[in-house]
N, C-alpha and C positions, 0 to 999 in steps of 0.2 A: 395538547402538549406540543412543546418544538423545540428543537435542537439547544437553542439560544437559553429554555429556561435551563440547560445542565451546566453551561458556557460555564468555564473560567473567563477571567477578564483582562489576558492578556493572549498574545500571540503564541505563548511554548507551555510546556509543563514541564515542572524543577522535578523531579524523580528522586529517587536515591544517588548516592556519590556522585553529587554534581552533575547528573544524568537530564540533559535539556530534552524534549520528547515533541515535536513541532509537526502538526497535520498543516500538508501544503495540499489538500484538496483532493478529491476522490479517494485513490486508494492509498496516496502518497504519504511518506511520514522522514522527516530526517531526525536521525537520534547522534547526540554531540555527546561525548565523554570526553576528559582533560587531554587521552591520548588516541584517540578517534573519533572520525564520523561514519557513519553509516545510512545509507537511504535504504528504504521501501517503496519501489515503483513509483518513483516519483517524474509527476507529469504536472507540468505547468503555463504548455501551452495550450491548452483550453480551445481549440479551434471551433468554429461554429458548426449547427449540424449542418447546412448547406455544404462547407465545405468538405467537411467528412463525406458526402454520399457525391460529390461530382466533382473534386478537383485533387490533386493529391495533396500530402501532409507533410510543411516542414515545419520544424521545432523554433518558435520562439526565442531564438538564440540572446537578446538582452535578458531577456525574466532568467533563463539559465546560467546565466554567465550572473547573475546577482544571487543566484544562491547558491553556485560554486564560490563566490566573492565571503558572502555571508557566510559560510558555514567550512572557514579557516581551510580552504580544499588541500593544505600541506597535512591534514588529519583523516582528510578522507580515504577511505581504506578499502569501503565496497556497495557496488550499488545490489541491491536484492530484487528479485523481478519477477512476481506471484504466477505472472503468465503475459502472451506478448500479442495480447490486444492493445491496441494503439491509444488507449488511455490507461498503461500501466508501462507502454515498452518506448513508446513515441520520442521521446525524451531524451530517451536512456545512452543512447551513442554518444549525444554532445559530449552531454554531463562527465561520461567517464573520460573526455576529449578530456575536457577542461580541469579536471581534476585529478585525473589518472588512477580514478579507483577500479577497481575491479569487479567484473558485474557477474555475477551467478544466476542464472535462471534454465528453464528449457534449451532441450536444441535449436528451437526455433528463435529463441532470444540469443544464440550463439550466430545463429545464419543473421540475424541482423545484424548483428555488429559487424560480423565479418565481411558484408555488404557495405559497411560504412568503412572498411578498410582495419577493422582491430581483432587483435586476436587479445586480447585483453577480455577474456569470457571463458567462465566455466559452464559446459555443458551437464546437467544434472540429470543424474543416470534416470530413467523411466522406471518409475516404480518403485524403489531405490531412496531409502533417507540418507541423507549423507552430512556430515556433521564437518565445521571448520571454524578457525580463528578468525577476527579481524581485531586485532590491539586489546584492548580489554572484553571485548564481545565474542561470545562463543552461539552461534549458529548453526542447528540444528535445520535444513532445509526436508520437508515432509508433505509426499505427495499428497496431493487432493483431486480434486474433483470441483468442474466449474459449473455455476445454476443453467439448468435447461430452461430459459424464458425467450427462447425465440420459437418463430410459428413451425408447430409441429412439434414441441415439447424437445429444444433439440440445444446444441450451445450451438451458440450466435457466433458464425463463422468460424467454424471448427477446423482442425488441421493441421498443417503446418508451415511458418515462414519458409520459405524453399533455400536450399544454398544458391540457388541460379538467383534469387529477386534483384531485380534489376534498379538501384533506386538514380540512375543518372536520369537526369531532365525533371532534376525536384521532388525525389521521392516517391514512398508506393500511396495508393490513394488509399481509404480506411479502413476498408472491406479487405486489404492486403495484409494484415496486422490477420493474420491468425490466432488463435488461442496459444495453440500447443500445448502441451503438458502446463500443470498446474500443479505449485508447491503453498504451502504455507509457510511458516518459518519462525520458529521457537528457540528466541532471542534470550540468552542467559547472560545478567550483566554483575557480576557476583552472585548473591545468592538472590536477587532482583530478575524475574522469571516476564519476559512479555512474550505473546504468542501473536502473528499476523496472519487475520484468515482472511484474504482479498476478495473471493468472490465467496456467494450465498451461498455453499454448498460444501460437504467435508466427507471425508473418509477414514471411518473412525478407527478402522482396523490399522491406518500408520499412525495415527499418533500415537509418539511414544510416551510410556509413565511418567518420563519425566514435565513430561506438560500439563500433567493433573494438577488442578491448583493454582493456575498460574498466579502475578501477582496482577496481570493487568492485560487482557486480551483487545486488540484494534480489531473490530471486528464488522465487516461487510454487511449491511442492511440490505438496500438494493436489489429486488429481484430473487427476496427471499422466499414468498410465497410459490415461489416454482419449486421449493426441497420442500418434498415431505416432515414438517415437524422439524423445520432448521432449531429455530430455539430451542426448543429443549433437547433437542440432542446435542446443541453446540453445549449445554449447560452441560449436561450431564456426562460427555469426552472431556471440557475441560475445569470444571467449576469455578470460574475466576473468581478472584477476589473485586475486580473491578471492571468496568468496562469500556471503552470507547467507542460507541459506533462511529462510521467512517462509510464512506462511497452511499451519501445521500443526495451528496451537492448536486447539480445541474452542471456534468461539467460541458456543456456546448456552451454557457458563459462564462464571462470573461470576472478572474477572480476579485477584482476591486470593481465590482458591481454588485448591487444588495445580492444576496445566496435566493437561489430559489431549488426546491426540492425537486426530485426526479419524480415522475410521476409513481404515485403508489408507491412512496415512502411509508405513509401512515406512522409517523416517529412515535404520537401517540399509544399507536396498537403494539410496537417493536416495547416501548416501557414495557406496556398492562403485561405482554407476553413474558415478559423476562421476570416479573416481580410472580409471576403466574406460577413460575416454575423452581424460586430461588431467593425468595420472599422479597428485601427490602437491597436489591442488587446496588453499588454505588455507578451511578449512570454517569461519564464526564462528557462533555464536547469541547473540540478546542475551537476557535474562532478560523475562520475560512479566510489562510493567509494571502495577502495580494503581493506579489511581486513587481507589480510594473517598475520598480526602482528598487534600490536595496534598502530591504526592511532594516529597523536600527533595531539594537540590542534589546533581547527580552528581558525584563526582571525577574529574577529568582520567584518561584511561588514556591508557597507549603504545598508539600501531597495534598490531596481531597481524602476525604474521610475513609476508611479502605485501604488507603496505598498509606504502607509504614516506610522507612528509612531506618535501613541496617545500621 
């Protein structure tokens, strides 16, 4: 099996009340309502791994400035930011530049912004759910826990952006992008319930009841076999109604080149595993969006079998 046979066959997914729902690649998603937008870690400059381990990292500013363009940025209201490794935070300064939304993540995603000169960032208390408005979206932010798949069973650059980081003379290089604290974030858009788990790995004891159930979880593949029994415990915390998996791409390419999977995907084993535990799951993908220019309008689609409209 592979991603492409769950594909819808267009660029976004029509949700409920007009709810557009758009993976821009790894862990990233922007969600459009009539009277807001909203991002999840959205990263879109795709730098190569050469660059990532020996030069520093500056953000893509055309692909950015095209989906601040694309997604009406007079709506945009806030960016969400799972944790501030450099292919979920990388981004994330422009974007809020260009848009003026408001970014909530770790302290560590606060030090970076405040590095790029904004105080335009919620710092999200350690340990601490904390729940807020963005226009019609109410935002539950809930701590987690990131996959231990680097050598020596440990997370891959752990710690935290510092307030001193220094990013003049081109930014910090990728290895400087520390984790920091790790939230999920359980997206209520009336009674339309999505939950975002960015990395492979949870902590069941914050999510709250109201996440049981959801109607549609975006859910991190990726480096899952480093958590003990991710699937079924992700089932059995939250029992979706539907699923998306998400952060499989290859993101050291560039996204208007064919997708290629990160090593030890297995997208196959992730199905058998989910149908294993939750019988006949509805599995979606959306297509692996490129921005080298500004993408044109997506068509409406009907939900996938699963997802109802209030």
């Amino acid at each position: 099996m592979h991603p492409r046979d769950f594909q819808l066959p267009a660029a976004a997914f029509s949700g409920p009340r007009d709810l557009r729902i758009r993976w821009l690649g790894t862990a990233g998603f922007e969600l459009v309502a009539p009277d807001a937008v909203l991002y999840i870690d959205p990263y879109l400059t795709r730098v190569s791994l050469g660059r990532f381990l020996f030069r520093k990292l500056v953000p893509h500013a055309d692909r950015i400035a095209a989906l601040a363009a694309d997604a009406a940025h007079a709506r945009a209201r806030a960016i969400l930011v799972s944790h501030s490794h450099f292919d979920h935070a990388l981004d994330v300064p422009l974007l809020a530049k260009l848009t003026g939304a408001h970014v909530y993540g770790s302290r560590s995603t606060a030090n970076l912004m405040q590095a790029h000169g904004s105080e335009a960032a919620t710092a999200l208390e350690h340990g601490r759910r904390t729940t807020f408005d963005c226009g019609s979206f109410r935002v539950t932010a809930v701590p987690s826990a990131h996959s231990t798949f680097a050598l020596g069973g440990r997370v891959p650059y752990a710690g935290d952006i510092p307030c001193t980081c220094d990013i003049a003379g081109g930014g910090l290089k990728g290895g400087a992008y520390r984790c920091g604290d790790v939230f999920n974030f359980l997206i209520e858009y009336g009674d339309f319930r999505m939950y975002h788990l960015g990395s492979a790995n949870l902590a069941e004891d914050q999510i709250p009841s109201e996440a049981r159930g959801v109607d549609l979880l975006l859910l991190c593949i990726v480096a899952r076999f480093a958590t003990e029994k991710f699937i079924p415990r992700t089932v059995a915390a939250l029992s979706p109604g539907a699923v998306i998996p998400m952060h499989y791409d290859n993101m050291f390419r560039r996204a208007d080149k064919p997708m290629m999977l990160l090593p030890r995907t297995d997208f196959g084993r992730f199905v058998d595993d989910l149908r294993a535990v939750s019988g006949e799951p509805t599995v979606v993908t959306l297509p692996l969006t490129s921005f080298a220019s500004a993408p044109p309008a997506a068509s409406p689609l009907p939900p996938p079998q699963g997802l109802t409209t209030p």
